[in-house]
FIKOLZA-1660 file (N, C-alpha, C; in steps of 0.1 Angstrom, whole numbers, plus 5000, padded with zeros to 4 digits):
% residues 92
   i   px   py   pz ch aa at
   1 3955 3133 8823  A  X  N
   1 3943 3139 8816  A  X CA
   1 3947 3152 8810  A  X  C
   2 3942 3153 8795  A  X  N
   2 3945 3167 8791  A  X CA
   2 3941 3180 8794  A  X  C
   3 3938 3189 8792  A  X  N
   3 3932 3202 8795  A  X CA
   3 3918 3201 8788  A  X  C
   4 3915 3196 8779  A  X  N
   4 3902 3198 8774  A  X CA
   4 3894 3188 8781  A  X  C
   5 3900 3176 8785  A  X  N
   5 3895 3166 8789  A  X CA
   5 3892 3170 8805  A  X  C
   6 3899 3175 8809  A  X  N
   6 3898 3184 8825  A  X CA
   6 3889 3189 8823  A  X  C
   7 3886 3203 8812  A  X  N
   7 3874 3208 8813  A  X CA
   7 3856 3205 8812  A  X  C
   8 3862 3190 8805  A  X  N
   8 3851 3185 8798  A  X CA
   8 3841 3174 8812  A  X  C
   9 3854 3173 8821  A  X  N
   9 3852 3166 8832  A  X CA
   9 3848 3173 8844  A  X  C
  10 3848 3188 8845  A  X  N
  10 3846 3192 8853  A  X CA
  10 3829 3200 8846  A  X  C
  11 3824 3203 8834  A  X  N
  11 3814 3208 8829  A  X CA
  11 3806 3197 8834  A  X  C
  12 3806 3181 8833  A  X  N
  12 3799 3171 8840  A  X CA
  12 3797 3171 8849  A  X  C
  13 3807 3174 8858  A  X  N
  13 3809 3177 8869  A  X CA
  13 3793 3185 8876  A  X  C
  14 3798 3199 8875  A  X  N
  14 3788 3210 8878  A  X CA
  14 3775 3209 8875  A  X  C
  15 3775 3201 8856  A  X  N
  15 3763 3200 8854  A  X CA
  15 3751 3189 8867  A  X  C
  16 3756 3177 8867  A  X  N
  16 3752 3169 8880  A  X CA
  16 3750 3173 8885  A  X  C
  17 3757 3182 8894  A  X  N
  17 3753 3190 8906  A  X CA
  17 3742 3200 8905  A  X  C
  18 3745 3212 8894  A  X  N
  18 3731 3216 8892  A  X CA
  18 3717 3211 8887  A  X  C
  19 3713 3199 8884  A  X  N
  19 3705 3190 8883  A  X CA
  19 3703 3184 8899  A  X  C
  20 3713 3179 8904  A  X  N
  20 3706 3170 8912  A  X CA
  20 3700 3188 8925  A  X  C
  21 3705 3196 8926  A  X  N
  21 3706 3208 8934  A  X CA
  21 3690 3208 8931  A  X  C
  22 3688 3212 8921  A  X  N
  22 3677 3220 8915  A  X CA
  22 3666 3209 8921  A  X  C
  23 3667 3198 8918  A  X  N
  23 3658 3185 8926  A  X CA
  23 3654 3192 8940  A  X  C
  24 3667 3188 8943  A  X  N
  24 3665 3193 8962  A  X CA
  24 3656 3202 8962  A  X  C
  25 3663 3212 8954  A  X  N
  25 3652 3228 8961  A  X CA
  25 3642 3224 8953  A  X  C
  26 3632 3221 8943  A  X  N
  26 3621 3217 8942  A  X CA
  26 3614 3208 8952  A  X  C
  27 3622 3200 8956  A  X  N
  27 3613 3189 8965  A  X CA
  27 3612 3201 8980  A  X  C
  28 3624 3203 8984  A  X  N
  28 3619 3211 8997  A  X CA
  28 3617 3226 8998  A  X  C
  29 3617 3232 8989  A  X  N
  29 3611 3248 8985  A  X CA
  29 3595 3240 8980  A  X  C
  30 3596 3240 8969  A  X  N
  30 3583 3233 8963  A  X CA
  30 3572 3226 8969  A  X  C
  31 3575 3212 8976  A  X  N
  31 3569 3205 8979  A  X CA
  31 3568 3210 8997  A  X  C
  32 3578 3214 9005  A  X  N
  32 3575 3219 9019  A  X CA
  32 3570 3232 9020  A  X  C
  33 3571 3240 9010  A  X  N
  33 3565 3254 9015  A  X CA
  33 3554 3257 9004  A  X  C
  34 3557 3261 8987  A  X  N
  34 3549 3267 8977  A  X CA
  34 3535 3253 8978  A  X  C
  35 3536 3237 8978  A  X  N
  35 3525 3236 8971  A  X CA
  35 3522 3225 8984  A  X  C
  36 3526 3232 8998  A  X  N
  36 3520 3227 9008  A  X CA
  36 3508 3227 9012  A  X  C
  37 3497 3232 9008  A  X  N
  37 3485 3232 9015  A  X CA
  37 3476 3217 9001  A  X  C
  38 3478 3221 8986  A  X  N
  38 3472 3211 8981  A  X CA
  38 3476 3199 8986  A  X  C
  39 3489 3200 8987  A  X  N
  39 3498 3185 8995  A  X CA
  39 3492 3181 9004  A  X  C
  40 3487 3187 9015  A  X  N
  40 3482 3185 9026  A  X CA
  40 3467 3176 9023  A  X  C
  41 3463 3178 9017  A  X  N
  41 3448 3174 9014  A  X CA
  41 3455 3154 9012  A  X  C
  42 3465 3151 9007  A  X  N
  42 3469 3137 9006  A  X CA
  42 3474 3133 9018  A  X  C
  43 3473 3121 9023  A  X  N
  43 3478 3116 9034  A  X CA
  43 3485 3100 9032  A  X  C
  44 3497 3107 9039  A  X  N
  44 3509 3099 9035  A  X CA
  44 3513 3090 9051  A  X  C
  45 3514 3080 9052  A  X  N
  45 3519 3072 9068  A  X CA
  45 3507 3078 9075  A  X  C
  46 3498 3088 9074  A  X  N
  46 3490 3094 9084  A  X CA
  46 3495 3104 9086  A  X  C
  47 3497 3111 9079  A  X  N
  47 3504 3129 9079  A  X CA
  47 3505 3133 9072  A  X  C
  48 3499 3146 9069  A  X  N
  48 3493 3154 9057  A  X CA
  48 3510 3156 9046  A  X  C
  49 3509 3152 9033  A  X  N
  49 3519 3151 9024  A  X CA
  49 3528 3159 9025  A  X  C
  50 3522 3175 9028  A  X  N
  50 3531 3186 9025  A  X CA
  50 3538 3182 9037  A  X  C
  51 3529 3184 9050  A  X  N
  51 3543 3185 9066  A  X CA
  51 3545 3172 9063  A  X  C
  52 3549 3163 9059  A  X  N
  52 3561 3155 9054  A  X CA
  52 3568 3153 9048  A  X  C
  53 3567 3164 9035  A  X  N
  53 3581 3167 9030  A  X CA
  53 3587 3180 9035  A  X  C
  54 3580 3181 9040  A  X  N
  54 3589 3199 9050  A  X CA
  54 3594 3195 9062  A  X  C
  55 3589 3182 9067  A  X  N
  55 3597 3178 9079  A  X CA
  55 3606 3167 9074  A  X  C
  56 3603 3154 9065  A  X  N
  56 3612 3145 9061  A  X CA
  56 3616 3139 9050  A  X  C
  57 3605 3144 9042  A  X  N
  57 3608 3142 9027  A  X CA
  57 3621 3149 9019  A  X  C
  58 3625 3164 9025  A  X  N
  58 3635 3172 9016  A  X CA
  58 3648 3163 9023  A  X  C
  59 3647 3160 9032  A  X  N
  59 3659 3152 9043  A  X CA
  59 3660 3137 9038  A  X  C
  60 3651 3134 9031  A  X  N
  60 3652 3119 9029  A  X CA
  60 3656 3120 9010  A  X  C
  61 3652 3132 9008  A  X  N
  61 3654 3133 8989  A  X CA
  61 3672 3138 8990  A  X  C
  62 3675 3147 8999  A  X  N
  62 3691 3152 8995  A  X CA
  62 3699 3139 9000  A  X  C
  63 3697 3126 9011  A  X  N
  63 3702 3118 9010  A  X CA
  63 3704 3107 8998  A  X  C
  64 3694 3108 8991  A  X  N
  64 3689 3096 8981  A  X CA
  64 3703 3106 8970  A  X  C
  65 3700 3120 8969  A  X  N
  65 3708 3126 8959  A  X CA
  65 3723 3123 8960  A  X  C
  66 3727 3129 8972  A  X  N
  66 3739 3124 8974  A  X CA
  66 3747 3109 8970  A  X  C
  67 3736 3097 8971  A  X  N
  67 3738 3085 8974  A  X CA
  67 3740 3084 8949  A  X  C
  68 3729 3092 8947  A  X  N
  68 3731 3095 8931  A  X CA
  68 3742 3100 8926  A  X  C
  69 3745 3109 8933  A  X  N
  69 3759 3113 8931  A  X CA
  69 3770 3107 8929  A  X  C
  70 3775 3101 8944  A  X  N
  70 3784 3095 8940  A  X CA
  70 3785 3083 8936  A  X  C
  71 3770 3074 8931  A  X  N
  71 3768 3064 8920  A  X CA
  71 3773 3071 8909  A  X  C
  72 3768 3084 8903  A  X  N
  72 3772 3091 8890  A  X CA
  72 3787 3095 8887  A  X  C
  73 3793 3102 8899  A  X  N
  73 3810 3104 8895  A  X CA
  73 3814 3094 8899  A  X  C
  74 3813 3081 8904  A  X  N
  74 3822 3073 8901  A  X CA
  74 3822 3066 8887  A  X  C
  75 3811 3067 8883  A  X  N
  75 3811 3059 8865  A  X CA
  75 3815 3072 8859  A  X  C
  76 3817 3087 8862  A  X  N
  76 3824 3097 8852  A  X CA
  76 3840 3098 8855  A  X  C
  77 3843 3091 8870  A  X  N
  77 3855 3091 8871  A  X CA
  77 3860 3079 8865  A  X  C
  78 3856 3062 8864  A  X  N
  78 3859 3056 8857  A  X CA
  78 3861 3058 8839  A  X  C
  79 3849 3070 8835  A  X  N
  79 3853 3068 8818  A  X CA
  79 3864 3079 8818  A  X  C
  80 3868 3091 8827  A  X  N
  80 3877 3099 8822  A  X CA
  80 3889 3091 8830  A  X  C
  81 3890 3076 8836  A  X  N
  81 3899 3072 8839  A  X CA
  81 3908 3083 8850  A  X  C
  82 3898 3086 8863  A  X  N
  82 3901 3092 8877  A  X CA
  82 3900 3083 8888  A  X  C
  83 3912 3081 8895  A  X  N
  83 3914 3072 8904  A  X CA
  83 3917 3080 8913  A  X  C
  84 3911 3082 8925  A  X  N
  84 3915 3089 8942  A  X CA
  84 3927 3081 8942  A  X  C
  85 3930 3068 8945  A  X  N
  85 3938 3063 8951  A  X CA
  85 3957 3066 8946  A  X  C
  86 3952 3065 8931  A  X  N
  86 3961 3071 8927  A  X CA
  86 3968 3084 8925  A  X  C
  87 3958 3096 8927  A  X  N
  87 3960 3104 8925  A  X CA
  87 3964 3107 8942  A  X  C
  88 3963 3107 8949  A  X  N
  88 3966 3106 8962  A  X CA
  88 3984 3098 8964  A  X  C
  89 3988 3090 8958  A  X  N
  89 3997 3085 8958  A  X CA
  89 4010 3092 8950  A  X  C
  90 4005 3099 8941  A  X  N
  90 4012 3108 8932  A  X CA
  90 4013 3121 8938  A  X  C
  91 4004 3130 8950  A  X  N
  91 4006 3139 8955  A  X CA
  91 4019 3137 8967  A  X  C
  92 4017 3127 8971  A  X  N
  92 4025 3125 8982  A  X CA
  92 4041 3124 8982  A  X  C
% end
């Protein structure tokens, strides 16, 4: 891979991350602390909306992210043609 193409792969990179980051801290800054009390008024499983995304909602969103994630860099590592295996094999 070239140098532009390095950089171009790693600006994807970060951008992803600060997207899916920014999710997180909205769902568990946002939804567990700032807009916990209107939340509360809804009732989710039988537990006020907000104390369940401050207790399992932010915990259940950074997993789903992660699981986005690396569904996303593996299709950006397929188009810039990034292979672990190989690249692992070449270090060695």
């Amino acid at each position: 891979m070239d140098e532009q193409a390095r950089r171009e792969y790693w600006r994807r990179n970060l951008r992803l991350m600060a997207v899916l980051l920014t999710i997180w801290a909205l769902v568990s800054f946002g939804a567990g602390i700032l807009f916990v009390e209107p939340l509360n008024n809804i009732d989710f499983i039988g537990f006020p909306l907000g104390f369940w995304f401050a207790q399992q909602g932010s915990i259940i969103t950074f997993v789903i992210l992660i699981a986005v994630y690396v569904w996303r860099m593996d299709k950006l590592d397929a188009e810039y043609g990034v292979d672990e295996y190989e690249e692992e094999v070449h270090h060695s």
